[in-house]
ZADO-1210 file (C-alpha; in nm, 4 decimals, padded with zeros to 6 digits):
<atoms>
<atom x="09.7291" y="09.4806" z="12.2689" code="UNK" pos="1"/>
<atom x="09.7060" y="09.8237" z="12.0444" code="UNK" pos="2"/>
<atom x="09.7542" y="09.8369" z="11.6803" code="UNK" pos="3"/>
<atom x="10.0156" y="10.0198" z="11.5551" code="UNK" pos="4"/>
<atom x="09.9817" y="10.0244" z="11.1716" code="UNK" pos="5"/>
<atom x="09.7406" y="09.8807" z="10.9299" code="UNK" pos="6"/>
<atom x="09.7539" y="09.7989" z="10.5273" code="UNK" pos="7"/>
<atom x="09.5441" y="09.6863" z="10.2828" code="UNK" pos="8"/>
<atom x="09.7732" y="09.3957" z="10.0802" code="UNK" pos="9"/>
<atom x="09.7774" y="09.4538" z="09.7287" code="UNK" pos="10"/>
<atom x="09.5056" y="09.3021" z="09.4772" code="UNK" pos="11"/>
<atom x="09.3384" y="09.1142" z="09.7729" code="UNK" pos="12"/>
<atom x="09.1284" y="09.1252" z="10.0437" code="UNK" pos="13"/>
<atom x="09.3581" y="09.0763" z="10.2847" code="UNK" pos="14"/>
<atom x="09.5051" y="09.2918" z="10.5796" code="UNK" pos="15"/>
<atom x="09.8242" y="09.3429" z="10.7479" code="UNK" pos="16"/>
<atom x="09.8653" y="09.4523" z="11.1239" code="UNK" pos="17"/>
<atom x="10.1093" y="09.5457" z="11.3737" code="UNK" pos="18"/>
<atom x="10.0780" y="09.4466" z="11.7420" code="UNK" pos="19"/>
<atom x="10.2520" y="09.5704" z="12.0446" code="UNK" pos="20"/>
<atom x="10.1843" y="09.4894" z="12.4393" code="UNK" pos="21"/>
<atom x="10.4112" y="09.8261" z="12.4663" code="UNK" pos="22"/>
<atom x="10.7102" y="09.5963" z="12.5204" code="UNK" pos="23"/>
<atom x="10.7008" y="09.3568" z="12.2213" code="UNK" pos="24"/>
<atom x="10.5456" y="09.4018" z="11.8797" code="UNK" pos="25"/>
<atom x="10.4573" y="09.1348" z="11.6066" code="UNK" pos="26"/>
<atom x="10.3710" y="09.1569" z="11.2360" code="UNK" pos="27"/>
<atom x="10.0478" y="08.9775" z="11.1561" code="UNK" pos="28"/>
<atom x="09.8185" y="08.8931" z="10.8269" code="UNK" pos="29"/>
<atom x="09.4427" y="08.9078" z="10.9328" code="UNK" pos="30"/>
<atom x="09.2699" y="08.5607" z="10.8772" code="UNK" pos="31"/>
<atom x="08.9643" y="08.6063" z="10.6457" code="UNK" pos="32"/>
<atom x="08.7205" y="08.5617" z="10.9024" code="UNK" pos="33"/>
<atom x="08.8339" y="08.8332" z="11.1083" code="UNK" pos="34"/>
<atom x="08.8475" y="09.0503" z="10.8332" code="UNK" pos="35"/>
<atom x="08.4764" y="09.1939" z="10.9030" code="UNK" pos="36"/>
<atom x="08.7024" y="09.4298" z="11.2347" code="UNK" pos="37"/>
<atom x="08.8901" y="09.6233" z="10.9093" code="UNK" pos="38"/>
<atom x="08.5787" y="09.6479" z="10.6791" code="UNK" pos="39"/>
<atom x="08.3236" y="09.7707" z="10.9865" code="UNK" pos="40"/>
<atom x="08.6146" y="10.0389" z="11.1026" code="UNK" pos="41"/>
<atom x="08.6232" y="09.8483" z="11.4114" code="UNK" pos="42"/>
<atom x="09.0269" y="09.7813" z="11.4015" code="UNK" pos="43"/>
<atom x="09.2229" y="10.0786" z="11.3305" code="UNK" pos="44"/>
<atom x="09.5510" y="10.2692" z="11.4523" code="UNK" pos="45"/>
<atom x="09.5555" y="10.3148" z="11.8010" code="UNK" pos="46"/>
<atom x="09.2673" y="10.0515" z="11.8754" code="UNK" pos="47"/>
<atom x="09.2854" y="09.8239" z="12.1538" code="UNK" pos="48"/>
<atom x="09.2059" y="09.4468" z="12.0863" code="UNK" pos="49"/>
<atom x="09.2572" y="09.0847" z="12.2319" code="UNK" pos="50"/>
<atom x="09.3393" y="08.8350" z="11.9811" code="UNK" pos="51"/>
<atom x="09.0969" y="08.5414" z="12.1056" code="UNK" pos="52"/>
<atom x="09.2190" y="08.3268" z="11.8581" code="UNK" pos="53"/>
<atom x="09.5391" y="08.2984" z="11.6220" code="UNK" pos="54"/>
<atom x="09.7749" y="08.0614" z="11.4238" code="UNK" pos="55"/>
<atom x="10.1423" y="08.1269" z="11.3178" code="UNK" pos="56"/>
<atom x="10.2998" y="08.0450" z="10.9866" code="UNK" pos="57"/>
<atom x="10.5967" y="08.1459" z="10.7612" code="UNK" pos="58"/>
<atom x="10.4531" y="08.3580" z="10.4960" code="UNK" pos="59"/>
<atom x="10.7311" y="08.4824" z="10.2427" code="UNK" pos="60"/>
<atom x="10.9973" y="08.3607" z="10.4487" code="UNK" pos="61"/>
<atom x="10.9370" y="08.5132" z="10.7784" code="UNK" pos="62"/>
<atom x="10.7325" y="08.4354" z="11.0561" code="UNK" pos="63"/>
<atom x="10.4005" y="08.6109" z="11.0621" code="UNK" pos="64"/>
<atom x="10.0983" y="08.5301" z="11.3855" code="UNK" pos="65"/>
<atom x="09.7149" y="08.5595" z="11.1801" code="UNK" pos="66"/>
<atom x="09.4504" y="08.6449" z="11.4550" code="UNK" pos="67"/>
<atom x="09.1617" y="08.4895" z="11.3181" code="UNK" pos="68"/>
<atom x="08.9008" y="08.5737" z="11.6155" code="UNK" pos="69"/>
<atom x="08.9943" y="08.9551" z="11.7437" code="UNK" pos="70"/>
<atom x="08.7770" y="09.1281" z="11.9705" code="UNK" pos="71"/>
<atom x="08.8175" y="09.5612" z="11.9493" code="UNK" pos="72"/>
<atom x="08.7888" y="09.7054" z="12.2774" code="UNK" pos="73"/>
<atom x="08.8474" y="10.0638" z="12.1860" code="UNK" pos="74"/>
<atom x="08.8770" y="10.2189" z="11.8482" code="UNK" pos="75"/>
<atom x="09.1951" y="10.4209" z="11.7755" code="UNK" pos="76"/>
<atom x="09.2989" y="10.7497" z="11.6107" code="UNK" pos="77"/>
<atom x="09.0923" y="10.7100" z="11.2915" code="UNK" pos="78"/>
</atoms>
């Protein structure tokens, strides 16, 4: 899959991400334990990833996936 956007939620240490297979896309919250791909530079725009691991919730209503094992094949734009 390749990230389309990133963002830092506000007042935590938390991480949103969007994920498309170039037909679908999906909105997802990094799990804390995966957060280490954001903080290294790993997991950027334009990266490449496989989501090893993930678990889907509501969160504020809507339906959100959180990868919590991602694996960065190819770092993005920057």
């Amino acid at each position: 899959m390749q990230c389309l956007h990133t963002k830092v939620l506000e007042g935590k240490d938390r991480f949103r991400i969007v994920l498309s297979d170039s037909k679908h896309f999906v909105q997802c919250i990094l799990a804390t334990q995966a957060n280490h791909v954001m903080h290294d530079g790993q997991l950027q725009r334009g990266s490449i990833v496989r989501v090893r691991q993930c678990q889907a919730q509501s969160h504020k209503g809507k339906k959100c996936v959180f990868p919590q094992r991602v694996r960065v094949y190819c770092q993005g734009l920057g």
